[in-house]
Every structure is written in structure tokens, then in C-alpha cells.
C-alpha positions, 0 to 999 in steps of 0.5 A, spaced: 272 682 259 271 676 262 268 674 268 270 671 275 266 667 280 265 672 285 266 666 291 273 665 288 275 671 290 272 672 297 278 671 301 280 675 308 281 681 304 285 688 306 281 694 305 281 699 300 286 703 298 287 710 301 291 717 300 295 719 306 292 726 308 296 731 307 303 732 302 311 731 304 316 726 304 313 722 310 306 721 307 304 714 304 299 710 302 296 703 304 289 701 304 282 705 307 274 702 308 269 701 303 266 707 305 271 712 302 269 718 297 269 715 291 275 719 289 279 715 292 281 707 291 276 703 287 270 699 292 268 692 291 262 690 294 261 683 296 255 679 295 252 676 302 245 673 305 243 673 312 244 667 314 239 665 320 240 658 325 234 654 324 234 652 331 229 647 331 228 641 336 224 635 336 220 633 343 213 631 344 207 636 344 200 637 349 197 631 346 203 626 346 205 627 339 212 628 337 212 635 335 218 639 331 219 646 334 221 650 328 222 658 331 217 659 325 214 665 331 217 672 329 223 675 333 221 680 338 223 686 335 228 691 339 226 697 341 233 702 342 227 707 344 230 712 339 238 711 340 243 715 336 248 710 334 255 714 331 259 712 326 266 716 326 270 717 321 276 722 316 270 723 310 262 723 311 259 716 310 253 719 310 248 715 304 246 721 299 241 717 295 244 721 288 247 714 284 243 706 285 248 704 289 248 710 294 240 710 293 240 701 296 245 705 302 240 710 303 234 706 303 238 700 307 239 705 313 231 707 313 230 700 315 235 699 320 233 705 323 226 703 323 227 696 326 231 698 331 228 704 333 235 708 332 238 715 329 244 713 325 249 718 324 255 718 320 260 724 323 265 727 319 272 729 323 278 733 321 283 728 319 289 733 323 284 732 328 282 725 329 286 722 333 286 727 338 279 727 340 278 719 340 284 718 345 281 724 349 275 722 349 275 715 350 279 717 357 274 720 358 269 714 358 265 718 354 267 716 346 266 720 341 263 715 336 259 707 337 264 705 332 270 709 329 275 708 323 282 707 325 289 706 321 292 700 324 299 705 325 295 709 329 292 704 333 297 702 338 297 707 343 289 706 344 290 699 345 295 699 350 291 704 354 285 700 353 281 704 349 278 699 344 275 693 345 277 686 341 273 683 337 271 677 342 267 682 347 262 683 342 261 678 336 259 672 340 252 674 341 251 675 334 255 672 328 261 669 326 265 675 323 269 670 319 262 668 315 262 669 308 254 669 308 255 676 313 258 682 310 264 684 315 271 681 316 275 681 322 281 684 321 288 682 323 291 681 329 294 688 333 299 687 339 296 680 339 289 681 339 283 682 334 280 688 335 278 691 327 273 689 322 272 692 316 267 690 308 271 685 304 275 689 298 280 689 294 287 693 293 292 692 288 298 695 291 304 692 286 309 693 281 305 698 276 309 698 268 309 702 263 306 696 258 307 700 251 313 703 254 316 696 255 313 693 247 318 699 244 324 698 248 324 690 247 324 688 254 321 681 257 315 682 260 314 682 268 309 677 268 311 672 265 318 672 269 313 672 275 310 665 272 317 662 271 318 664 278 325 668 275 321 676 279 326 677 282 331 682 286 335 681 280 331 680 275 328 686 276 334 691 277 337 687 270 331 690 267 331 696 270 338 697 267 335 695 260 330 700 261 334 706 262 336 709 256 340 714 253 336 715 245 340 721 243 347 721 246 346 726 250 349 723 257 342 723 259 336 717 260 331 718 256 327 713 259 328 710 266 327 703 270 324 705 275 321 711 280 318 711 287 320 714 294 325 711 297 322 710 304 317 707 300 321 702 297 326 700 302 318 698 306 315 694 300 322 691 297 323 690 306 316 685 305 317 681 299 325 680 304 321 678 310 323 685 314 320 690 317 322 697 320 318 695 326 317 688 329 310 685 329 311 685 337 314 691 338 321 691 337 326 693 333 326 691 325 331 694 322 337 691 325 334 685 323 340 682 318 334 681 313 332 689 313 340 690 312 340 686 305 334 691 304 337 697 305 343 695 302 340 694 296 334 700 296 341 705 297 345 701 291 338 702 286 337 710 289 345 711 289 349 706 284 346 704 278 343 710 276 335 707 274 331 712 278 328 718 275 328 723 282 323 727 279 324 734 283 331 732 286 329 729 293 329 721 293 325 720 299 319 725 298 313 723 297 312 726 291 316 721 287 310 716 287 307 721 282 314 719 277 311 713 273 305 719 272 310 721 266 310 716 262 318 715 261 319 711 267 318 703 267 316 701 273 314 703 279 312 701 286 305 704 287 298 704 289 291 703 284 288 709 287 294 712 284 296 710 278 288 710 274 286 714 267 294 715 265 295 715 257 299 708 256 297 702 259 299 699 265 300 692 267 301 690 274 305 684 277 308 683 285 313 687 288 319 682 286 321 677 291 327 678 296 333 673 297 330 672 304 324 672 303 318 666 303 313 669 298 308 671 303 307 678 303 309 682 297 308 690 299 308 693 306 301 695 308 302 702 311 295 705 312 291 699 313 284 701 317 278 698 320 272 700 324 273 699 331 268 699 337 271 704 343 271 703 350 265 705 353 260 704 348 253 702 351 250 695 348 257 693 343 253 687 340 248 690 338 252 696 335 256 691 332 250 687 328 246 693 327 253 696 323 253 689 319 246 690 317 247 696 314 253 692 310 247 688 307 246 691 300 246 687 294 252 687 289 252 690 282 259 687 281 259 680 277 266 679 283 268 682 288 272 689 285 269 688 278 268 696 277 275 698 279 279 693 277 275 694 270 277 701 270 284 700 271 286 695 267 284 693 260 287 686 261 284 680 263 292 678 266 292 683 270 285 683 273 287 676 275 295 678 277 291 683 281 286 678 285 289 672 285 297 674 287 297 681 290 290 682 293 291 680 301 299 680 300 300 686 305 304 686 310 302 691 316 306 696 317 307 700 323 313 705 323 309 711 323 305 710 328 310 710 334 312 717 337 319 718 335 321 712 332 327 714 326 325 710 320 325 716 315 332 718 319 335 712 317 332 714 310 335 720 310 342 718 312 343 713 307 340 716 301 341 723 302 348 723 305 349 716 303 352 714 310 353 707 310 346 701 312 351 698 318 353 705 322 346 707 321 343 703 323 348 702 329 347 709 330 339 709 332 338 702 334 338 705 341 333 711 339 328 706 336 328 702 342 326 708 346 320 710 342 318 703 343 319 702 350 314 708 351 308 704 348 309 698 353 
């Protein structure tokens, strides 16, 4: 397979892409931070070198002379006198120096530990349990963690309580976070602050297809309508039609177009709209004209058309993201984590473009997460650069997310569909993470009991806005 430049793809990347803990319908997947199990989404490692000012300023020396001072001395070194930093999170980060990579982490942290005079602890909290504990703790002025990884959703109340400090409070004194020579990124924006950073990675969160299914059935191929600019709502339910079939005249499909959860359809098909079920400002989304079209088109695929495959008869369970799995199913929007070693080759395009979208965001990005320094925390400058430091490993991937991307796909195609056009395009995503807010009752009402989109949304357009006011 070719190579790609890693530099051309160093953009402000998303994090890694993450299983929701946990089954049920109201599970769903998104993004997660580079040191997840290696079960999970495939990690990219980005190339970086430290970069340091050479402050240097002419003058004149004792003997009249004019002199450059170039800073050639060594930094004092920083003595932390044996301070235990910790860093929290749902999985054990701790490097086991079992493969070559996991060996250049082991042998990073030895270092850092050394320079700084330091105990780096990686602590391993339940993830039923997580939340809990860092709100409780962070109350408590004492947190449980120097830096903790946090999803987004999760995130708002701590926010609002003050419980997290924004980047701005610790990244002056040590770099420029944005920097492609350091090894963070900062996040985006939270309730109008940035507040977390993260390792640069890639996700591919998309329109996954059955490639060979495709070939056999003579249907136009999704790329190349993406490329001719015709992938669109109704491309896609016109190919969706085509897919559906019924070989042996039995009043049955034998193949369908498409399969996911609905919940998780209304959401990405939302994104590609410009609509959210929560407003970046914390309001109401789903009165929004545009998440109507959304829904109203999501209830006319799961109800109207016949071209979902509803696997285990519940069209909202999460269960369903598991469909495309068997091989009989066109097309699903899905997770690269979730959609690997399957046998037929799969390809990957953008969700398709909604009428009232402006193509910036193509899925709804439901568990993005990033690290965080809490409120309380002793020094945060200097956690935060002794955390970038141990980001600095070199790289064994010739571009950024090469050993995943590799693994997943056998076509050029769709590495570069994936890198150039999906990667970085998720929205964030936030209706899970606000107490009682009735998304998946919307749901439930119109496409299990199939209630009509404007009296649904009618009916908890006022209990949405309860659940929002209790985090103002």
C-alpha cells in the first residue's frame, strides 16, 4: 500500500474511537484517547520533536566586546521531591514493556520520572463508577487524579461547577498546545471554553458498505457519487431501494440497504443536516426545523420503505450496530472499531449530505473524550508538561493511523476517504450527557409507536428544556 506523508494528515484530530461501556439501547459509540486497550479503536501515533526557543540576545561582554548570549547552560533541573502524579482513567494506562511500543512507553516514563523526581501512577477506575468519584472528589477539594480522562457529554456538570480548569490556566508557561512539534492537541470548545487535550489520532466514523455485496448486486459505488457530489439523502435511500431485494420470491429481502440503531441514525443523519438533539449553547435542538427533516426522514427509512434490516426486532437497540456484521446488509452507519476482520471487504464514504446541511460535519460525535486537569491540583503547569513529555515517543507509522487504517481496509481509496474527508468531521454530541433529557423518548415515540415527528417533539420540547435549566 502506498504511502501518505505524515504531515499531510496532522490536522486537529478527534480521539480514537470508543465502545460505550456497558450493552442496551442507550449505548453508543464515538471517540476515546490514545491509550485505550489495544482491543479497542485502532491508535495512531503522531510524530513530534521538542522544540526549544533559542532565546538568545546580543549585548556587550565584560570586555567591551559584543557578545551573543545563547542559553548554552543546562536548565536547573526540577526536582518534584518524589511527588505522585496520577493519571485516571476507565482502563489501566499503565506501560507493560510487552511489545516495542509498550517498551519505548515503559522506558519514556522511567525517564520523566528521573528528570523530575516523580512517581507516575496510572490509576484504573471502574467506569460505572467514574463519574461519582471525580465529581465527589473534586468537591471535596481534594481530586482523585492530576489529570483524568473525561467524555465530553459527561462533562458538563463538572463544568459548571467549576471542577475543571480551561486549558488557559496551565499551557502558557509551557508550550503552544496547538503545535505540531509537542505531542497534545487542544480540544474543542465546551460551554465556551477549552478545557481538554488529548494525543492526535484518527477515527473513522462513516458510511461502512459491503463492497462485494455491492459488485453482485450492480449498484453504483458510493465513492464515486461522494466524488460527483450526488451522495446525498436521496442517493442514498435510492440506493438503499436498489439493495433491497427479494431473490427467491419468497415476500421476503434477502439482502437489505441499510442497518443501524435508529437513535444513532437520526443523530449522524442530524450532523450531516446541521442539527443537533442539544444545541452547542444548551438548548433545545430537536425543535430545530432542520432536526425535524431529520427525523422525519429517519421514521420514513425505519417505517416506510422497508430497507432496514431490524435484526432482533427492536429498531432503537444498540444492538443493531452489529447488523451490517452478517453480511446481507448494504450499508450501515457505523464505527471502525466496530466493523474490522469481517468476511467481505468493506469500503467507507461520509454519511450522506442532508438538504440542509453545509457539509462540515458528516456523524455526530457522541463519546468524544479528552484528558483534563481538575480543580485543585497542585502545579498544573507542570503536570501538564510532564504528561506532554511522556506523549514524546517516536513513531512507527509511516502516517498518522497507519497500522489501523492498514488493517481495516485493503484500498487505498478508502485509507484516504477516511483520512481526508471523515476524520475530524464529528460533531460533538452532547444528549446523553444532560439528567432526563428525552432524546431516546423521542425515539421511542416515533419509531416504535410510530407518533407523529411535530406532536412528538411538541410533547417534550418542555421537558427538555427542564433537564437543560438544571445545569445553568
Amino acid at each position: 500500500m502506498k504511502k501518505v506523508k505524515a504531515l499531510t494528515f496532522l490536522l486537529a484530530a478527534t480521539m480514537l474511537t470508543l465502545t460505550a461501556c456497558g450493552g442496551g439501547s442507550n449505548n453508543s459509540g464515538g471517540n476515546v484517547a490514545n491509550n485505550q486497550p489495544a482491543n479497542d479503536a485502532p491508535t495512531g501515533t503522531a510524530t513530534g520533536n521538542d522544540s526549544a526557543a533559542n532565546n538568545a540576545s546580543s549585548g556587550n561582554d565584560a570586555s567591551g566586546n559584543n557578545a551573543a548570549a545563547t542559553n548554552d547552560a543546562a536548565p536547573a533541573p526540577i526536582d518534584l521531591g518524589g511527588r505522585e502524579i496520577h493519571i485516571s482513567a476507565w482502563w489501566d494506562g499503565t506501560p507493560k514493556g510487552d511489545t516495542a511500543d509498550s517498551k519505548k512507553a515503559l522506558d519514556k516514563l522511567h525517564e520523566v520520572e528521573k528528570k523530575y523526581n516523580v512517581k507516575i501512577k496510572y490509576d484504573n477506575i471502574p467506569f460505572d463508577k467514574y463519574m461519582d468519584k471525580f465529581t465527589t472528589a473534586a468537591l471535596s477539594g481534594t481530586p482523585m487524579a492530576d489529570i483524568s480522562i473525561l467524555e465530553f457529554k459527561r462533562a458538563l456538570a463538572p463544568i459548571k461547577q467549576g471542577l475543571i480548569l480551561p486549558l488557559s490556566e496551565y499551557t502558557q508557561a509551557t508550550s503552544d498546545i496547538n503545535n505540531e512539534q509537542e505531542h497534545t492537541i487542544k480540544l474543542p470548545q465546551l460551554i465556551g471554553d477549552e478545557y481538554f487535550f488529548g494525543g492526535k489520532g484518527v477515527s473513522t466514523v462513516g458510511m461502512f458498505y459491503n463492497r462485494n455485496l455491492f459488485k453482485k448486486l450492480g449498484l453504483p459505488d458510493p465513492q464515486e457519487l461522494y466524488a460527483n457530489n450526488q451522495w446525498t439523502w436521496d442517493k442514498f435511500l435510492e440506493v438503499a431501494k436498489q439493495a433491497t431485494t427479494d431473490t427467491n420470491n419468497d415476500g421476503k429481502p434477502d439482502t437489505w440497504g441499510f442497518s443501524d440503531w435508529a437513535p444513532g441514525a437520526a443523530r449522524d443523519f442530524g450532523a450531516t443536516n446541521g442539527a443537533l438533539f442539544v444545541n452547542d449553547d444548551l438548548t433545545v435542538g430537536f425543535t430545530d426545523p432542520k432536526m425535524i427533516e431529520t427525523l422525519e426522514f429517519i421514521n420514513r427509512l425505519y417505517n416506510k420503505e422497508n430497507v432496514v434490516k431490524v435484526k432482533k426486532g427492536d429498531k432503537n437497540s444498540w444492538d443493531e450496530t452489529s447488523t451490517f456484521k452478517d453480511g446481507d446488509v448494504a450499508m450501515s452507519s457505523n464505527f471502525d472499531w466496530n466493523v474490522g476482520g469481517l468476511p467481505f471487504e468493506i469500503g467507507v464514504v461520509p454519511n450522506p449530505q442532508g438538504p440542509s446541511g453545509d457539509g462540515n460535519y458528516t456523524y455526530a460525535n457522541t463519546a468524544q473524550n479528552g484528558w483534563v486537569i481538575p480543580k485543585g491540583v497542585k502545579e498544573p503547569q507542570m503536570v501538564y508538561q510532564i504528561y506532554e513529555e511522556l506523549q514524546d515517543l517516536p513513531s512507527t507509522e509511516e502516517y498518522l493511523g497507519q497500522n489501523g487504517l492498514e488493517a481495516l481496509f485493503k484500498s487505498q481509496a478508502d485509507i484516504d476517504m477516511a483520512l481526508e474527508h471523515i476524520n475530524n468531521t464529528g460533531r460533538i454530541s452532547l444528549e446523553e450527557g444532560v439528567a432526563d433529557y428525552p432524546w431516546f423518548s423521542i425515539m421511542d415515540d416515533i419509531i416504535k409507536k410510530n407518533q407523529s415527528v411535530s406532536a412528538t417533539v411538541q410533547k417534550y420540547t418542555a421537558p427538555a428544556e427542564a433537564a437543560l435549566a438544571k445545569l445553568k
